[in-house]
N, C-alpha and C positions, 0 to 999 in steps of 0.2 A: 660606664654602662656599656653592655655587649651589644655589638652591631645590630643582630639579630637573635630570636630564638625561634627554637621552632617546637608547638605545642599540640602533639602527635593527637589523632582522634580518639585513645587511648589511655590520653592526659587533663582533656581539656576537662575542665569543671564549670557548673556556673560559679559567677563571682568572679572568676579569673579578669585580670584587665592587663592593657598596656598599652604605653602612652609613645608619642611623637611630638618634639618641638621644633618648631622653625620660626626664626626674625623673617618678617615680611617686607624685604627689600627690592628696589626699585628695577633692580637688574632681572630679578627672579622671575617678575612679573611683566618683563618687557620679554624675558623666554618663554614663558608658559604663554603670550598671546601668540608669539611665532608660532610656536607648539601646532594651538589650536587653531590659529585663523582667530580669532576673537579680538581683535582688535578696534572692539567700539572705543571711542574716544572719552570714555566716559573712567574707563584704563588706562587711557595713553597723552590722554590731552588735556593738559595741566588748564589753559585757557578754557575749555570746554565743560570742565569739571566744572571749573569755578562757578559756573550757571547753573549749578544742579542743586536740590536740597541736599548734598553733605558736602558742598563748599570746596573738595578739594577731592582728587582722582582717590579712587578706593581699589583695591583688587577682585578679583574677577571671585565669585563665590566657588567656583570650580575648584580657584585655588585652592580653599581652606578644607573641600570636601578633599580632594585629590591627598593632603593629610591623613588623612582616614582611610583611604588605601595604603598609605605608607606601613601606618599603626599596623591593618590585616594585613600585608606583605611581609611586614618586617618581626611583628614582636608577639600577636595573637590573631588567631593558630601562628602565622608566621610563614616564611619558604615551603612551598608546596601547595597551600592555601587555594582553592578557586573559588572566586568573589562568583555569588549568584545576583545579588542585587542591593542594592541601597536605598532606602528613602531619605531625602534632605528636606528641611528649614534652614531658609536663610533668615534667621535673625537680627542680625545686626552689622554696620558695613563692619570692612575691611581696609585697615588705612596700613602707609607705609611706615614702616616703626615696629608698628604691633609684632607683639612674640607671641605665636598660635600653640596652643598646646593641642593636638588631638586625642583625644581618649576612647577606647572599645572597652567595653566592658560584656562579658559573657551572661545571657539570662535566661537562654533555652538552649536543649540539646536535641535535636530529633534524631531516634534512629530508623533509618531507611532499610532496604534488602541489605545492599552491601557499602551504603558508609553512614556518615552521621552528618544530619546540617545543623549547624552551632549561629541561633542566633546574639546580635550582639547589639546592642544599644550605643551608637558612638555620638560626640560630643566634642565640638572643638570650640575652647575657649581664649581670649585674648589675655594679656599680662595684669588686667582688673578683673578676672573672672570671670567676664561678661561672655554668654554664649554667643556665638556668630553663627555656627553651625548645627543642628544635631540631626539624630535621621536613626535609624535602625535599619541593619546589615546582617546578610544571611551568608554564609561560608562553607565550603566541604574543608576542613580540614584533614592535614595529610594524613596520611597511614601511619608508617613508620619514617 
């Protein structure tokens, strides 16, 4: 699979998708707290967790949205892309283990004076199908 594509404003169609997977690993998500400063213990504190209703530290829901940026950065529209906004659900946790798939898929195209905003329906689920994430995402995909 190619690094990247890039799905010119020229190109895009509805229907169009493209996906993103990453293993949710313990090192990932001790970066992504430095990242942000989020470091509730609820991420980082295996004792702390344990007292919680899901028994054991889950990752941060950013993380699996943050997915979802990849997906529009990297595969649809792709480089060039500028993210206008996002809405999230968090559905279900995030444990370490879990293989995230993020998914966009394209379901509107608006054209503006001079470009087009392409909404898109994104979706990120675990290695049982199960959603954790989803939300709908609005994009100016590139020119050329």
């Amino acid at each position: 699979m190619e690094k990247y594509q890039i799905v010119t404003e020229n190109d895009i169609k509805i229907g169009m998708t493209g996906e993103f997977c990453k293993e949710v690993i313990k090192e990932n998500i001790e970066q992504f707290a430095k990242i942000t400063g989020d470091e509730n213990p609820m991420h980082m504190d295996n004792n702390f967790a344990k007292t919680t209703q899901f028994g054991k530290r889950i990752a941060h829901g950013m993380f699996s949205a943050s997915l979802i940026s990849a997906v529009i950065g990297m595969k649809i529209p792709g480089p060039g892309a500028i993210y206008l906004g996002q809405s999230l659900n968090f559905k279900a946790p995030v444990y370490f283990g879990d293989v995230l798939v993020a998914k966009a898929t394209v379901v509107k195209i608006s054209q503006k004076a001079n470009f087009k905003i392409v909404t898109l329906d994104t979706v990120v689920t675990n290695q049982d199908g199960v959603i954790v994430t989803d939300g709908q995402a609005k994009v100016i995909p590139v020119k050329k």
